[in-house]
N, C-alpha and C positions, 0 to 999 in steps of 0.2 A: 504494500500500500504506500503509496507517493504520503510525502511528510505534508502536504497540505491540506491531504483527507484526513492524515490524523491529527493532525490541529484542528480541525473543524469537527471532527466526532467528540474530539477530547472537549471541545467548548460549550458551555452552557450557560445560560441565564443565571447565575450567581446571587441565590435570594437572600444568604447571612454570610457575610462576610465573619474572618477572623480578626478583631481589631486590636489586637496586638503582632499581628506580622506584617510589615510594612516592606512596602517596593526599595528594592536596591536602589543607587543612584546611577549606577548602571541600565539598571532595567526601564526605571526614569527618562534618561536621559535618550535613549532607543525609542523610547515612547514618541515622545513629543521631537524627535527629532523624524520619527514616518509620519507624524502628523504637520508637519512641515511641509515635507515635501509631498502632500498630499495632492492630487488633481483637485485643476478647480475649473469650472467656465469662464474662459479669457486668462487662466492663469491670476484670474486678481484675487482671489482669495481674500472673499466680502465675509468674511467674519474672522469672530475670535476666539479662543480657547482658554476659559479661566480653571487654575487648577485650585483648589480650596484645601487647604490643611489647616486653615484657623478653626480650633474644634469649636468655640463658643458661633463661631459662624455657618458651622456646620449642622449643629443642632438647630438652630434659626432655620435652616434649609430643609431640615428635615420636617420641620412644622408646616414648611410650604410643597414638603413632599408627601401629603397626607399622612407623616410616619410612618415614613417605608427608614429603615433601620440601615440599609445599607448608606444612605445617604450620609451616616455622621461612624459608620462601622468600618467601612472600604480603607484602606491605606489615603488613597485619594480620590477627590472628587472633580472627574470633567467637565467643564459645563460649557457647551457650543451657541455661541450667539451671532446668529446672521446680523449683519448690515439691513440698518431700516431705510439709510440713504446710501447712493454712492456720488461724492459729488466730484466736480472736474479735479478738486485739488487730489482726491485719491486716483485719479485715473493718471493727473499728470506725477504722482508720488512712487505710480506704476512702472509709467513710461521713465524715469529718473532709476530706476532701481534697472529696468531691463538694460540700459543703457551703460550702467556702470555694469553688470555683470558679463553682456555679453560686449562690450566696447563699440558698441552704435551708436555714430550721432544720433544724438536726440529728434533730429529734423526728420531721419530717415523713418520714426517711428510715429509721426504725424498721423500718417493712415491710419495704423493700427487704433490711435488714441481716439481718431475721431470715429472709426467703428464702433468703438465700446462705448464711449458718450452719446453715441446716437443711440444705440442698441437702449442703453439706460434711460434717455430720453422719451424714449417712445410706449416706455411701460407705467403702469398705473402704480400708487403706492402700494397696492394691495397684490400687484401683478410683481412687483420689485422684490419684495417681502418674500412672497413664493420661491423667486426665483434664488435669492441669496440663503432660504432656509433650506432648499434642495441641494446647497452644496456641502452645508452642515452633515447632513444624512450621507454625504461622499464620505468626509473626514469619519462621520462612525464607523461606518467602515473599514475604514484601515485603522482603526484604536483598536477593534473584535478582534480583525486578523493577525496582527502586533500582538496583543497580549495574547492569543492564541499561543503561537509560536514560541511567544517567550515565556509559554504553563504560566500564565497572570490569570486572574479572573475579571468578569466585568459583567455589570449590568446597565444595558439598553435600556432606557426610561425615559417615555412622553409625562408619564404620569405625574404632571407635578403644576403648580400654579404661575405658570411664565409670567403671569403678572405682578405679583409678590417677588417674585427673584429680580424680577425687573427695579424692584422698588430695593430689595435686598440689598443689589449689588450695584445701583443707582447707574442700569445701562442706558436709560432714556436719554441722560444727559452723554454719551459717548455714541447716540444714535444706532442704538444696537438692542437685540431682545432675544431671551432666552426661548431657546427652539430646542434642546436635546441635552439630557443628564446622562452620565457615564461615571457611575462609582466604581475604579479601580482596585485589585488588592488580591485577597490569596480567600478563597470557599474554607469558612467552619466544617469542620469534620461531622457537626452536628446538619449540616446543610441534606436535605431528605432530596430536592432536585437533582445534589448527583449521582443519582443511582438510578434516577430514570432512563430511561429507553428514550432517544432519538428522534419523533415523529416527524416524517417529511413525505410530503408524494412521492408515490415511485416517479418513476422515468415517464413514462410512457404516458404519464398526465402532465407531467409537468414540461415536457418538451413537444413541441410539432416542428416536423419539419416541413417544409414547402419544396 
């Protein structure tokens, strides 16, 4: 079996964290660096990634997480907040950064600048919103896969009050809002989830070919 199907069997939804065994600085630092270089649309990488280890802030989170336990239990807590604006200074903040990495005049990359301004331009607040919280759901992604790999535990969590976090971690004023929780960290022994079975479609539902 290829090592990516056994990271993916080995993974599961992680409901009680062990909150005395905490992520290396190694393991840390692997994290948030595949979350880096994560895919994005346009490459601009409209949101943020706050990591939370203040425990008093953490419990506050957990009250806005209906008391889900992993939330203030995990090693660490991820929290993905799309961009509610994108304005010209971030695109030209874009185009300044492409510019120094890859040594492109800056003029040469006009085009590009004004496709993505336009592309931004042409969507509704609510159409913008959608579109930078879809890239959120990229970066989960590759945190599942990451801690797969590297035997971490993680749980995926809509379930929480983006509006209170908002107010929490005062993103209104940094034009940004809580779309996706990721408590990080290592499964209680006590945890009864991993000993379940698997459930997925077979093949033969879940694929067509044409």
């Amino acid at each position: 079996m290829h090592k990516i199907i056994e990271d993916l069997n080995w993974r599961y939804a992680t409901k009680k964290f062990d909150p005395t065994l905490k992520l290396s600085e190694e393991q840390l630092e692997i994290i948030m660096e595949s979350l880096r270089l994560t895919a994005s649309s346009f490459g601009l990488q409209a949101y943020k990634i706050f990591l939370i280890e203040n425990p008093e802030l953490r419990r506050e989170l957990t009250a806005a997480s209906y008391g889900q336990t992993p939330v203030s239990d995990a090693s660490h807590l991820f929290i993905f907040c799309a961009n509610t604006k994108v304005s010209e200074e971030d695109v030209s903040a874009y185009m300044s950064l492409i510019s120094q990495e890859r040594n492109v005049p800056s003029d040469n990359l006009q085009g590009f600048a004004n496709g993505i301004q336009n592309s931004v331009n042409n969507m509704s607040s609510e159409q913008l919103i959608s579109w930078t919280t879809k890239q959120t759901y990229i970066a989960l992604g590759q945190l599942m896969n990451t801690c797969a790999a590297l035997r971490v535990d993680c749980l995926p969590m809509e379930g929480f009050d983006s509006f209170k976090y908002d107010q929490i971690l005062g993103l209104e004023t940094q034009n940004l809002t809580a779309t996706l929780v990721c408590p990080v960290g290592f499964r209680h022994k006590e945890d009864a989830s991993q000993h379940k079975k698997k459930v997925r479609k077979a093949r033969e539902l879940f694929f067509e070919f044409k």
